[in-house]
C-alpha positions, 0 to 999 in steps of 0.5 A, spaced: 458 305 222 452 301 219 445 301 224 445 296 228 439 291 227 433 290 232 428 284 232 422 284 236 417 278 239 411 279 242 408 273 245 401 274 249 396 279 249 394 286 245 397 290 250 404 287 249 403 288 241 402 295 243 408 296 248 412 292 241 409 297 237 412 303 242 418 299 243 420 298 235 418 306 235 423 308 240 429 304 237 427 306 229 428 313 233 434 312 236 437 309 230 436 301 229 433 298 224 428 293 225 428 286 222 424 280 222 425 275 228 428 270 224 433 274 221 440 275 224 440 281 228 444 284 233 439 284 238 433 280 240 427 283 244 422 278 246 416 281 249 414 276 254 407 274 258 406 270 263 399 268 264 399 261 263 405 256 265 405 255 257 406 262 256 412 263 260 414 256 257 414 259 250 417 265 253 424 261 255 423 258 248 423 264 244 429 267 248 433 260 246 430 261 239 433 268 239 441 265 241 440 261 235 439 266 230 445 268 232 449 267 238 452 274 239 446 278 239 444 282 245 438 277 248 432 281 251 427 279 255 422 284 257 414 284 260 411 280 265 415 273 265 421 277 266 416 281 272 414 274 275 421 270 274 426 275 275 431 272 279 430 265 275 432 268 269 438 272 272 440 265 275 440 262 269 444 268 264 440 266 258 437 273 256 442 279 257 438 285 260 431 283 263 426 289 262 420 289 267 413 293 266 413 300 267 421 300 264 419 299 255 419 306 255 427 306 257 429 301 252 434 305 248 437 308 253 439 301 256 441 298 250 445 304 249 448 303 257 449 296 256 453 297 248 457 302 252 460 298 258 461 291 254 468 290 253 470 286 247 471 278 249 468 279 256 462 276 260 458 282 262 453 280 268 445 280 267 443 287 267 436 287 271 432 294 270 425 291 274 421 296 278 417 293 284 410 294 280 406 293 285 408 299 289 407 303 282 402 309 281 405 311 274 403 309 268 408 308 263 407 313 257 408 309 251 405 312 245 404 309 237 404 313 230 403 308 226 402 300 227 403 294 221 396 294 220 393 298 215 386 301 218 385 298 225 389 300 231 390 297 237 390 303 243 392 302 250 389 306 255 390 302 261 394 298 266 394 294 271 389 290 275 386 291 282 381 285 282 386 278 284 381 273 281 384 266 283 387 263 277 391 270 274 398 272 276 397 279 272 396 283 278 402 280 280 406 283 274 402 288 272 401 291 279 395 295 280 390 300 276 393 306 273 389 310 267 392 314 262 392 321 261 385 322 256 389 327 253 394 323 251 389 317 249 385 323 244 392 325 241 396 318 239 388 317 236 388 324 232 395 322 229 393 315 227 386 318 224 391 323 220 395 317 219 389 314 215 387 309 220 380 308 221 378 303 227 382 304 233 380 298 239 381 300 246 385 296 250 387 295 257 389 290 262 382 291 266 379 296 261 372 298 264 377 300 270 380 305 266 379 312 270 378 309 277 385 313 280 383 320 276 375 320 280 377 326 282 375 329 275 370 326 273 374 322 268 371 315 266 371 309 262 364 313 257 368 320 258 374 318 254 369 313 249 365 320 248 372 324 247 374 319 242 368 318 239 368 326 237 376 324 232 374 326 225 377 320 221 376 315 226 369 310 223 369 305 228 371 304 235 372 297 238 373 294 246 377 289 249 375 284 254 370 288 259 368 287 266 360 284 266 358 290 272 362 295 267 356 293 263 350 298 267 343 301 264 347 308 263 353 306 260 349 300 254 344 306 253 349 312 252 353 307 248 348 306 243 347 313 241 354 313 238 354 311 232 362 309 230 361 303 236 361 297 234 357 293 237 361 287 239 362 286 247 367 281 250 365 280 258 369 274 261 364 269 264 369 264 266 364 259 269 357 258 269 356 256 277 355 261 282 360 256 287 366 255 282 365 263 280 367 264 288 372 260 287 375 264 282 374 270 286 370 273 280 366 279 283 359 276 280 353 271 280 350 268 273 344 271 275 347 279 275 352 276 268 345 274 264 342 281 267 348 284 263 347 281 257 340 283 256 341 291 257 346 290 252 341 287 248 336 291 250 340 297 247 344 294 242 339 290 235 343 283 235 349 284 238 355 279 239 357 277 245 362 274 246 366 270 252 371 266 255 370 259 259 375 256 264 373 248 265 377 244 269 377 249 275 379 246 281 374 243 285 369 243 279 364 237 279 361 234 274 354 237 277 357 245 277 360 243 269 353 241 267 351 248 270 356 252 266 355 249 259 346 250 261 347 257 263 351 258 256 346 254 253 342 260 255 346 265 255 347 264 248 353 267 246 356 268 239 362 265 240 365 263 246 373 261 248 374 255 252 380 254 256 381 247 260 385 251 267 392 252 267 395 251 274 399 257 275 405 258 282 404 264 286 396 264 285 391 262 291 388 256 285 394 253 285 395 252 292 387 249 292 385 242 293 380 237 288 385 239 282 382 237 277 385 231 272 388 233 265 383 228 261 377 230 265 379 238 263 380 235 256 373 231 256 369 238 258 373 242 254 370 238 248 363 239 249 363 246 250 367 247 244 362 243 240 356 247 244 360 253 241 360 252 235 352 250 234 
């Protein structure tokens, strides 16, 4: 019998392209040949994100895309689109099998179930393998050993978030913070080192959480950088996105005795105004924000420091924006990514009132797009 054929879909952020990179592992293991996503295969796996309701709009496209390639492949659909909108999806019977966060891991194993209970001919039901991951305390053990790039490899070293900023719907699909064991982390990065790779980026859904659920043992976010850091083969190690109050005197300056870091730094701002940022429920004011930015600078010669910027964001005036573009203009980021506010169902900033029209969010997204690039 000849292999069966599997193609893969990653839409969103690169702790998705990490559980891809797992996924496509597992079913090469079990037997599967992985295929381009344009090529007729037999089964479809679209692993989907839900930050944004353009992201789950892609998402239901991309499961439609897939039936069009070939109408008699298995469709899965995995990850938070599937974790948020479960019973839509059920509903609706365009995906086979719905994969929730925490159950990738499982991937062969329901496939093999599935190709086992369908009958020639027959309509089976959906099968919904989705876990109650707000209840969740494992972390779900996904391990790569090579990756399509040639020297950088992304590592995923946690999940989850505990913060319920107002806009964002991943702690809702994501759950709540879990780290992964340091051990594990150091061994997945001694194999791709001997692989050959050469930078390894520390990804995570609240990175400068990791450790805050291992305390107990003294483990944190510096602990495990020191550790890797100390990986013979690995030159250069990179971060995600990182909380401003991770950013404190001990961690910039400890950092800056490694010299395989990289001295580029993402901290999420989101906005500039202290009463927009309450708003949003981000833990922080500009004036704490700007201090961060200047311990890295203090530690780091000319670091890059880069941002994401929410325009548009409920009961926004055109006072607080023009406090927002100032501080960026003070902050004086090396780049910074502007996004006009996406209203998104089951958040609290979905439910507020002075929702800000389109073509305002449009007009403020062009100023700070031009103060970007200057």
């Amino acid at each position: 019998m000849s292999k069966r054929r599997a193609a893969f879909l990653t839409l969103g952020c690169k702790v998705n392209q990490y559980e891809t990179d797992a996924m496509e592992e597992i079913l090469e293991k079990a037997g599967y040949e992985i295929v381009s996503f344009k090529e007729t295969a037999d089964v479809y796996i679209i692993n989907t994100c839900s930050v944004t309701n353009m992201a789950d709009r892609k998402s239901r496209q991309m499961i439609h895309r897939a039936k069009k390639n070939n109408p008699d492949a298995i469709i899965v659909a995995a990850g938070c689109y599937v974790q948020a909108a479960e019973e839509e999806l059920a509903k609706k019977n365009e995906a086979d099998i719905l994969v929730g966060n925490n159950k990738k891991k499982d991937i062969a194993q329901i496939l093999e179930e599935y190709f086992a209970a369908k009958e020639p001919e027959q309509e089976v039901p959906v099968v919904s393998e989705v876990i109650d991951i707000n209840h969740t305390k494992e972390y779900e053990d996904l391990t790569i050993h090579k990756v399509n790039e040639h020297t950088r490899a992304y590592i995923k070293i946690q999940d989850g978030c505990n913060q319920f900023c107002s806009y964002c719907i991943i702690p809702y699909t994501r759950g709540r913070v879990r780290s992964r064991r340091p051990e594990d982390v150091e061994e997945e990065v001694k194999i791709l080192a001997e692989e050959g790779y050469k930078e390894i980026v520390l990804t995570g859904i609240h990175l400068t959480s990791y450790g805050i659920d291992f305390k107990d043992e003294g483990i944190d976010f510096l602990t495990l950088i020191k550790r890797l850091h100390a990986i013979d083969g690995i030159e250069r190690i990179r971060f995600g996105s990182l909380e401003p109050r991770g950013i404190t005197e001990t961690f910039a300056e400890e950092l800056s005795k490694l010299p395989k870091i990289c001295p580029h730094f993402h901290l999420s701002l989101q906005s500039g105004c202290d009463d927009t940022l309450k708003r949003m429920n981000r833990h922080y004011t500009c004036e704490e924000y700007a201090e961060r930015c200047a311990i890295l600078r203090k530690y780091f010669e000319n670091p890059a420091i880069t941002t994401d910027v929410i325009v548009g964001f409920p009961g926004e005036t055109d006072a607080d924006f023009e406090t927002t573009r100032e501080f960026l203009e003070k902050v004086h980021f090396y780049e910074m990514h502007v996004f006009p506010y996406s209203r998104r169902a089951g958040t609290r900033a979905d439910r507020m009132p002075d929702q800000i029209p389109e073509q305002v969010k449009s007009v403020r997204s062009e100023i700070l797009l031009k103060l970007e690039k200057q």
